[in-house]
Backbone bond lengths (Angstrom), bond angles and torsions (degrees), N, CA, C in turn:
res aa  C-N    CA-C-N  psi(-1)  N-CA   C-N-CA  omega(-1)  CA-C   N-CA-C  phi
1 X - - - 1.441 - - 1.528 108.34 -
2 X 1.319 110.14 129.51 1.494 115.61 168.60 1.265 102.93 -146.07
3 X 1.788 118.47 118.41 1.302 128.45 150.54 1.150 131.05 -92.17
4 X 1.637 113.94 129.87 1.493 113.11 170.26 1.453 84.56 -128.56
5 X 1.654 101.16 -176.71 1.475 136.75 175.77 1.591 113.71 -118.82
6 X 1.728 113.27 129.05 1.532 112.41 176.06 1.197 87.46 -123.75
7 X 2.366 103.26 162.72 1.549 76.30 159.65 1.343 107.52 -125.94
8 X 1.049 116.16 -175.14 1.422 133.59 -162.62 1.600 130.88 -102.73
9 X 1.510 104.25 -34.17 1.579 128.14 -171.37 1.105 132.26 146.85
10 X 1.251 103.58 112.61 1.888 104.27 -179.56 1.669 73.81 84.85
11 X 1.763 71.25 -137.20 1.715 98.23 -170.35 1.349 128.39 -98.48
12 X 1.430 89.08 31.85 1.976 102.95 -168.15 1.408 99.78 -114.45
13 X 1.305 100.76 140.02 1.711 110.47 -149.41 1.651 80.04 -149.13
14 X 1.810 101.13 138.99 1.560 114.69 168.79 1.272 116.06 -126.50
15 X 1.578 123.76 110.49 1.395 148.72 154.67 2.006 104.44 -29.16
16 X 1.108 135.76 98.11 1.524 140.85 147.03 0.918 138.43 -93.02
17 X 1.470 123.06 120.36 1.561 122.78 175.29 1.554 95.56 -96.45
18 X 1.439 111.35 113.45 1.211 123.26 -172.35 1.965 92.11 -116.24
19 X 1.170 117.02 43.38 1.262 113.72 162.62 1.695 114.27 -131.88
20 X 1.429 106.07 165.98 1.469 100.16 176.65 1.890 131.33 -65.19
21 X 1.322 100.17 -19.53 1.512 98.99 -171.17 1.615 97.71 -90.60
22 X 1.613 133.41 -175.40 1.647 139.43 170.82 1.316 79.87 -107.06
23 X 1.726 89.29 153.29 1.418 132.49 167.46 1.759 105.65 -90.92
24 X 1.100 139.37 124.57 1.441 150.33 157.28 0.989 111.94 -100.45
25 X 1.299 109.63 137.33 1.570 127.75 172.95 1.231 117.85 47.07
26 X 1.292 123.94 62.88 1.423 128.73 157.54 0.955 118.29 -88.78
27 X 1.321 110.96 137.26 1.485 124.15 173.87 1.655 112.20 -137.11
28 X 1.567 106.38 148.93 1.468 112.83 -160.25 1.662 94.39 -95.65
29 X 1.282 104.51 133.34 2.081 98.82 -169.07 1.593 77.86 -123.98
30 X 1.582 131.12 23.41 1.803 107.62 143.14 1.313 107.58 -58.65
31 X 1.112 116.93 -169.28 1.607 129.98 179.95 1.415 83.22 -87.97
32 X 1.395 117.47 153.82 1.851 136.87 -157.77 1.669 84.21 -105.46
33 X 1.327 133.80 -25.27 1.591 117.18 177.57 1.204 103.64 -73.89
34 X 1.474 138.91 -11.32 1.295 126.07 -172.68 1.649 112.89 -99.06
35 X 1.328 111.66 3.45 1.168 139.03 179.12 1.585 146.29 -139.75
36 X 1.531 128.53 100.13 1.292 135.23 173.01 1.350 121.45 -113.03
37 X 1.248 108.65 151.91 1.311 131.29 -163.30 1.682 120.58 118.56
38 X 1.186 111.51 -53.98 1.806 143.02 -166.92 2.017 91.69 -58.28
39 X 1.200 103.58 122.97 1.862 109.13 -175.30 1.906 65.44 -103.45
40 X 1.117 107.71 160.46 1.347 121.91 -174.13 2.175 112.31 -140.77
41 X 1.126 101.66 95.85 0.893 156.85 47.57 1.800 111.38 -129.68
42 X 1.711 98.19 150.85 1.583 76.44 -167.73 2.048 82.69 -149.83
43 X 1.328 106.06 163.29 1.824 113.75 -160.55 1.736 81.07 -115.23
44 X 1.615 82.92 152.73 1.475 101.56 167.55 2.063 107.21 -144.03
45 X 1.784 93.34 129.79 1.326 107.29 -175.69 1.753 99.85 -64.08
46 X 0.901 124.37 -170.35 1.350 155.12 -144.67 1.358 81.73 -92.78
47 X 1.427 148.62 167.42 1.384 156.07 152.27 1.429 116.42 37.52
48 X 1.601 108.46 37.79 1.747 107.63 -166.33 2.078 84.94 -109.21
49 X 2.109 67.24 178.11 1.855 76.88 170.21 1.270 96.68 -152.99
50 X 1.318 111.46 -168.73 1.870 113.44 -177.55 1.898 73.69 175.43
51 X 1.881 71.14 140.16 1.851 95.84 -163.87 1.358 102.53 -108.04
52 X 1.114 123.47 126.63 1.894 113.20 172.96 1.564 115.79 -130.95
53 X 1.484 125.43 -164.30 1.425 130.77 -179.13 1.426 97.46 -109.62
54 X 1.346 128.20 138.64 1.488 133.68 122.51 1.640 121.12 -57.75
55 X 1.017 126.25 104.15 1.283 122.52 -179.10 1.189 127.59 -109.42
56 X 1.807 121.32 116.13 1.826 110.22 -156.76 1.629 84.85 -126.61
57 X 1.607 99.16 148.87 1.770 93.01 155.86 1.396 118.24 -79.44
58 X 1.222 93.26 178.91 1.779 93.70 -168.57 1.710 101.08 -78.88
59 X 1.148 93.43 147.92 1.911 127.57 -174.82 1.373 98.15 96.97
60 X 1.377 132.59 -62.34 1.317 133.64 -172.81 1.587 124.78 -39.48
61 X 1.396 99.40 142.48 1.403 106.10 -178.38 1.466 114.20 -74.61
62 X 1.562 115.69 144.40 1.903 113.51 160.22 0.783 115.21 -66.85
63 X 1.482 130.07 128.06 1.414 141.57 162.04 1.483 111.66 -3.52
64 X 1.467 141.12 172.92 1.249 142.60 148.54 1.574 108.73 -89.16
65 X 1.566 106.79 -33.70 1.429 102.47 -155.72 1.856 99.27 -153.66
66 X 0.833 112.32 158.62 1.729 123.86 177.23 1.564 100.02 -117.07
67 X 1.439 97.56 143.22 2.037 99.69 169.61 1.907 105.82 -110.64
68 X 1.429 91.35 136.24 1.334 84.73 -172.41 1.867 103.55 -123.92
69 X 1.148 127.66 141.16 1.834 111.16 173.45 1.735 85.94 -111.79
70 X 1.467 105.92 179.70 1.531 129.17 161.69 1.335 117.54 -164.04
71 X 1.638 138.94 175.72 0.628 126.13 -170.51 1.872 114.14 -71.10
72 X 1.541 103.57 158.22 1.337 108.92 -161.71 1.859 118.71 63.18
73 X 1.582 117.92 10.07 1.279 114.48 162.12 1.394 92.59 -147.53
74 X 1.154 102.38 121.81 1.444 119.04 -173.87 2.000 113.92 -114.24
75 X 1.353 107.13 -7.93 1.177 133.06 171.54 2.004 114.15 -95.62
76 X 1.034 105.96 114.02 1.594 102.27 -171.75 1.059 103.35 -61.41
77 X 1.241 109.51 150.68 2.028 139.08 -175.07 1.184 104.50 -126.40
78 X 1.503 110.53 104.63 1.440 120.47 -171.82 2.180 103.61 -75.76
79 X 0.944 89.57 143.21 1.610 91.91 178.83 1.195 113.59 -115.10
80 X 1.182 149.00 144.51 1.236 138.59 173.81 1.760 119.50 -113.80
81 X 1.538 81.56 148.17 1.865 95.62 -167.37 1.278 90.76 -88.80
82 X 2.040 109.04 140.02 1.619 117.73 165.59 1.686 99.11 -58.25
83 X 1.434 86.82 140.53 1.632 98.61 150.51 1.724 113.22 -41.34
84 X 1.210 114.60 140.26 1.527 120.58 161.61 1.175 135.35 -133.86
């Protein structure tokens, strides 16, 4: 399992497990207003993705990075958002 983040458009950003094993039970421990799409907790097969929003009010900056745990990481794993 290996997750990163690309993005996609605007403010639509896609979560990939670009490794061979699934991800279980991930859940996103940013604050959930800064984020839609993500069912929480939710598994990802081997080479999957799942597409969501970064969502900022206006003036505010986008995050740099999202924290994510799953099973067997119980310590958040910060991910980082491409520049946009």
């Amino acid at each position: 399992m290996d997750l990163r983040i690309e993005w996609v458009s605007g403010r639509l950003f896609r979560l990939i497990n670009s490794g061979d094993a699934p991800a279980v039970n991930i859940s996103c421990v940013t604050p959930h207003e800064l984020v839609r799409g993500l069912q929480d907790p939710f598994d990802m097969d081997a080479r999957d993705a799942y597409e969501f929003h970064v969502v900022t009010a206006m003036g505010t900056q986008t995050p740099t990075s999202l924290a994510f745990t799953w099973d067997g990481q119980d310590e958040p794993v910060r991910l980082l958002l491409p520049v946009i």
